[in-house]
N, C-alpha and C positions, 0 to 999 in steps of 0.2 A: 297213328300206329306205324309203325319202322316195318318195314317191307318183308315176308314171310323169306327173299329168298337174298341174298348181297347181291353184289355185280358180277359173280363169274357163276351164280345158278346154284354155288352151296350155302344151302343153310346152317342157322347157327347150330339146329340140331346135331346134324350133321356133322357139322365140323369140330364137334364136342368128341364127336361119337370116334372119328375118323382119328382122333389127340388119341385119346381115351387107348386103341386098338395097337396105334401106331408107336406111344412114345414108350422108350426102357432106358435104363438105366445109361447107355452110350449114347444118348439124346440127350441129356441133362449136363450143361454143364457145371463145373469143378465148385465155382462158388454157392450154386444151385442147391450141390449137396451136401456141402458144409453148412453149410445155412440147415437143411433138412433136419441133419444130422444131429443139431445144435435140437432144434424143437422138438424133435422124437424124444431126445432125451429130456428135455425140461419137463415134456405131457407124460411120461413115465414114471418119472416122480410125482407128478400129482395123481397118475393113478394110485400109488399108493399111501399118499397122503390122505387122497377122497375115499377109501377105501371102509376106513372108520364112520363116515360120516351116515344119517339115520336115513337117508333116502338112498346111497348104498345098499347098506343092510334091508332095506323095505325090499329093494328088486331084487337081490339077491333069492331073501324067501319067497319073492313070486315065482321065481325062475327054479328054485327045488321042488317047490309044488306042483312046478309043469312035472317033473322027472325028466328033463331032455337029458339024453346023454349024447354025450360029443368030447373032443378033443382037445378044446378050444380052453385055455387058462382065463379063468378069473384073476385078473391081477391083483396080490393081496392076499389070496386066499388059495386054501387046496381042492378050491372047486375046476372041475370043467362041466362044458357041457356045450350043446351046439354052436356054431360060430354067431348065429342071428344074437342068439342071449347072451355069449360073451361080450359082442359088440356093445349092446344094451348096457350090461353092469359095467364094463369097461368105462363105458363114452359118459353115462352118469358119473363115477367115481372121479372121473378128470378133469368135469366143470363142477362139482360139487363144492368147493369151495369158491367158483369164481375166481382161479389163479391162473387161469387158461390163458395161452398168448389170443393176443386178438390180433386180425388182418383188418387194417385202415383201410376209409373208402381213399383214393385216389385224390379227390379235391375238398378243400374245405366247403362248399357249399352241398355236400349231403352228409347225411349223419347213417348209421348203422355199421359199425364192422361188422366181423365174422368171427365168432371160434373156431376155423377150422379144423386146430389138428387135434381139439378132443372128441372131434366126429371123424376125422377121416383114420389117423391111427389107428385107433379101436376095432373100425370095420378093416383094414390090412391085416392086423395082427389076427384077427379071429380067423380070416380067411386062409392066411400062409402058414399058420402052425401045423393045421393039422394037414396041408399039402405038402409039405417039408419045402416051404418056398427057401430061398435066399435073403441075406441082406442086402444085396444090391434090389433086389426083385422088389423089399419093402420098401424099402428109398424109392424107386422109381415110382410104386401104385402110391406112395404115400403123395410124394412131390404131385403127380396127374391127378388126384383128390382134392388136394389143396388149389392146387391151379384154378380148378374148374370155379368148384365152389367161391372162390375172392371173387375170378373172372364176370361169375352172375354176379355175385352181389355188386362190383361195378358199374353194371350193363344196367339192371334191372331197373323200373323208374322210380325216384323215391317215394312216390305213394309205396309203394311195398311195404317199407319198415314204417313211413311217417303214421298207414291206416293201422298198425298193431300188428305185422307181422315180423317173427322174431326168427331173422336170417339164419342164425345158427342152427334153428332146427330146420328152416324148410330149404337153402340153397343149397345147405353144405347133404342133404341125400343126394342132392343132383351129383355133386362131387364122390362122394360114397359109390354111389353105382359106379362111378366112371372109374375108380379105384380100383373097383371087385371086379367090374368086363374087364380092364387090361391087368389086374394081376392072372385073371380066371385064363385068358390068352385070346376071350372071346370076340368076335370079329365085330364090323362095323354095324350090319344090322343089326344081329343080335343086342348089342350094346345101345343102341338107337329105340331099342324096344327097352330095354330095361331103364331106361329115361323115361320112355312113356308110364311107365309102372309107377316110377318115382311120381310124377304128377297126379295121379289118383291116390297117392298115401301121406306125402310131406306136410308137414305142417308145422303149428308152435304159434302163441303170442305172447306179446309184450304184457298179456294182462299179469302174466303167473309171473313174472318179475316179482324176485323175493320171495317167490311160495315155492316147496320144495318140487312142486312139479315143473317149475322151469329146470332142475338140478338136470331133469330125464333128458330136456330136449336134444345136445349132441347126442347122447347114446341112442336114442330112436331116431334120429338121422343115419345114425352107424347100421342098425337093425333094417331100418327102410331099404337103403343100400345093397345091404346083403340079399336080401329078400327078394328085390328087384332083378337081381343080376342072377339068381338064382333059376326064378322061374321065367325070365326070358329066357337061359340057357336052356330050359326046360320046351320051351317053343310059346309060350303066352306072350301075342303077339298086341303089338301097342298104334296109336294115333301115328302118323310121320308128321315129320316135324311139329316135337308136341309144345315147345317152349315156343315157338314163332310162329303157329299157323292160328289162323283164326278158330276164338276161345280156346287156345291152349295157356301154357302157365304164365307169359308174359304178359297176357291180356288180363286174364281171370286177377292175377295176383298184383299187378304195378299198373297196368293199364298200357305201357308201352315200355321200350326198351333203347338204346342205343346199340343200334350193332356192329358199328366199326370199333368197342370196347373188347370183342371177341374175336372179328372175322379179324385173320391174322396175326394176333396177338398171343394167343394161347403158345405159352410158354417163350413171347417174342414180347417185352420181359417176360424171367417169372416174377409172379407178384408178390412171392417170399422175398424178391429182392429189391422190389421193385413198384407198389411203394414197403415193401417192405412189412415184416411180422415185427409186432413190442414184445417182447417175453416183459411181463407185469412184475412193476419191483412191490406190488400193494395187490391184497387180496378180495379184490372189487373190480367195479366198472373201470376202465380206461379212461373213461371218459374224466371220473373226477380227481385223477393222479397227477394233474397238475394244482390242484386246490390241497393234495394233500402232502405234496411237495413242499409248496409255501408255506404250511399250518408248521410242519415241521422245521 
């Protein structure tokens, strides 16, 4: 098991948390947000492409059923309603077809990307509409979301995704929170708690592959996120360091971690450039777009 604390005494929680507080918009560099800017817009189209689609429409009517009212747009539609169940209908409607860009792991020898930005967008946009955030503000929470989230799925051991756990739903709420603390302005502990919330909620498997409840998992990663950062801001106080200390999420979920994939790294590249997001020329896994390359 990889040592609860690095060499100068911060943890990786920590220094998620400390990213998470710290970075905006004039922290990001030029290519950083082009790059962003290019994906926001690809995952905005699939919102409203997934928009149609029946596991859409299924949460949709869960979420009129609640009555939330809120601010927050249902993209596609002339619904609003609270940020949590924007994020939800959003973050479904943008993997619902499977056109999501995917984040590579780093080295050919582990397998599982990421959809990051149809779980991280979804929880930015719910949360800065009804704040009257900025587009800079989105680009920065969106970029520190995505970050986070590749950043675990990197670090994390491959037992993670190889025992059936399906990264898109459970790392990228780690990235969610970390999105909503530094869009929200919220400082390092609090943000450090709203982590610890995300490990008592995140989840998803590789079993629902092809059943329409995988469609859900970014959008309840977005929801998790939201929800976390909400009621730490609230004072509901969490584990310290909940991802690296003993039985927290590193252990419970991979069984160990690498953590010089984080300590220093976070956003030193970012990993939208570095190794880089695919935006999908094919409405499937990544994985088989080279077999359907050649077919063609």
């Amino acid at each position: 098991m990889a040592a609860a604390a690095d060499r100068d005494g911060t943890g990786i929680t920590a220094e998620i948390a400390a990213f998470a507080s710290a970075t905006g918009y004039d922290d990001v560099p030029a290519e950083a947000v082009q790059r962003g800017k290019a994906h926001i817009l690809d995952t905005l189209g699939l919102a409203l492409s997934g928009a149609i689609a029946p596991a859409s429409s299924i949460v949709r009517d869960h979420i009129g059923a609640l009555g939330a009212a809120g601010e927050a747009t249902v993209l596609g539609t002339g619904m609003r309603t609270a940020p949590r169940f924007a994020a939800l209908a959003n973050g479904t409607a943008m993997h619902a077809d499977n056109f999501d860009d995917t984040n590579p792991q780093p080295s050919p020898d582990r397998n599982g990307g990421v959809h990051a930005s149809g779980a991280i967008l979804p929880a930015v946009l719910a949360l800065a509409e009804p704040e009257g955030r900025s587009g800079t503000d989105v680009i920065a929470a969106f970029l520190v979301g995505t970050e986070v989230a590749c950043k675990l799925n990197h670090a994390i051991a491959p037992r993670h995704y190889d025992s059936g756990f399906h990264s898109t739903g459970t790392l990228n709420s780690f990235g969610c929170a970390a999105a909503a603390c530094g869009l929200l302005g919220l400082d390092e502990t609090v943000t450090e708690h709203a982590l610890a919330g995300v490990a008592a909620r995140a989840g998803g498997v590789r079993a629902n592959f092809g059943a329409m409840v995988e469609q859900l998992h970014p959008g309840q990663a977005a929801e998790c996120g939201i929800v976390a950062a909400d009621l730490a801001a609230r004072g509901l106080g969490g584990a310290e360091a909940v991802l690296e200390t003993r039985f927290g999420w590193f252990e419970a979920a991979g069984d160990d971690y690498e953590a010089d994939v984080i300590h220093g790294r976070l956003g030193n590249p970012w990993a939208l450039l570095d190794p880089g997001t695919w935006i999908k020329p094919f409405p499937n896994g990544a994985l088989t777009h080279t077999a359907m390359t050649l077919m063609l």
